[in-house]
C-alpha positions, 0 to 999 in steps of 0.5 A: 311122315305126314302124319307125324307133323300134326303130332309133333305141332301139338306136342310143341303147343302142349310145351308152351302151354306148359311154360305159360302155366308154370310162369303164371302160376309158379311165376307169381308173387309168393313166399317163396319168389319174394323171399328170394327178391327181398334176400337179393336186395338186402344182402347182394347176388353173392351172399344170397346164391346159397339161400336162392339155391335152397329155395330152388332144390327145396321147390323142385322137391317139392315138384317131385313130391308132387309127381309122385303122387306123395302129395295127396297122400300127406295132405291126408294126414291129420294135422300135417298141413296146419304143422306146415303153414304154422312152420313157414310162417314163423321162418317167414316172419324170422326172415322177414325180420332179418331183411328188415333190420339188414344193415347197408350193403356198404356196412355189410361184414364177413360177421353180418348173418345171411339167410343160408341154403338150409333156410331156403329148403326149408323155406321151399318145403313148407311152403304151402303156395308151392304145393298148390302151385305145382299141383294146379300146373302139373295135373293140369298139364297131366290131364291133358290128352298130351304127348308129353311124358311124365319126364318132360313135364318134370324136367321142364317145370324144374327148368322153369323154377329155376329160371323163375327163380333167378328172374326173382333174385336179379330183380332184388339184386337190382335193388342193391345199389340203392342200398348203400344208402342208409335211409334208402336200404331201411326203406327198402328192407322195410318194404320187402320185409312186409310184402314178404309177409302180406304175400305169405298172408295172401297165400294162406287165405287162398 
């Protein structure tokens, strides 16, 4: 029994270490995260659960992908990489042009076109931050003398996307009432819609 507490001590500070990472690292301002905070602000929690959610399973795909080792297999593959990041790039810029010309939030009818859950995994799976980001977090925590199974690892860190996730769609959510301003919700959409393309610029140069 006694034995048995260092054990389960250092399992728990393994976990939290765990967490830490995934906040860090994952957690950062990304394609992904500020595609979700700028879609929130520009269009309302409703309309952008559908694209927040593509986002969301296509990381978490992205987490599987990596765990299985599948990873380092594709990154092997001549061209595949540059065929990637070219991919993102121009939805990025696409969404970056549809948050920037989203009209008020007031103005906002059943015709008004919205980023759709298709959007987002696709977003989240070409995403090159994120593959990066998930490796650097789950071979570091594999790495690691632990106690944690390759499951915990893997259902922590879908946890934690999801979670990160939604922090990010609330923060643009929080945007929303300033939007029914139509100078403010320009101002606004303009200033996601080129952050969201600075961080995509910054990702790539990493």
């Amino acid at each position: 029994m006694a034995g048995g507490v260092p054990g389960e001590a250092q399992s728990w500070q393994q976990l939290l270490a765990l967490i830490l990472a995934a906040t860090v690292v994952m957690g950062s301002p990304g394609p992904a995260t500020i595609s979700v905070t700028a879609v929130g602000a520009a269009f309302g929690l409703r309309p952008s659960l559908g694209y927040a959610s593509g986002v969301v399973l296509g990381t978490i795909a992205v987490l599987l992908v990596v765990a299985a080792g599948i990873f380092g297999m594709l990154a092997s593959v001549p061209g595949l990489a540059p065929l990637l990041a070219i991919a993102s790039a121009a939805y990025i810029l696409y969404l970056a042009f549809k948050i920037a010309t989203a009209p008020p939030l007031a103005e906002l009818g059943s015709t008004a076109t919205k980023p759709v859950f298709l959007g987002g995994f696709m977003l989240a799976v070409a995403n090159p931050k994120a593959y990066v980001a998930i490796t650097a977090v789950f071979a570091g925590a594999a790495s690691q003398a632990d106690t944690l199974s390759v499951s915990i690892r893997l259902l922590v860190l879908a946890t934690m996307i999801v979670a990160i996730h939604v922090v990010w769609l609330l923060a643009g959510t929080a945007f929303a009432r300033f939007l029914r301003n139509a100078l403010a919700s320009r101002i606004i959409n303009l200033a996601f819609a080129a952050t969201l393309v600075l961080t995509t610029v910054l990702a790539a140069l990493r």
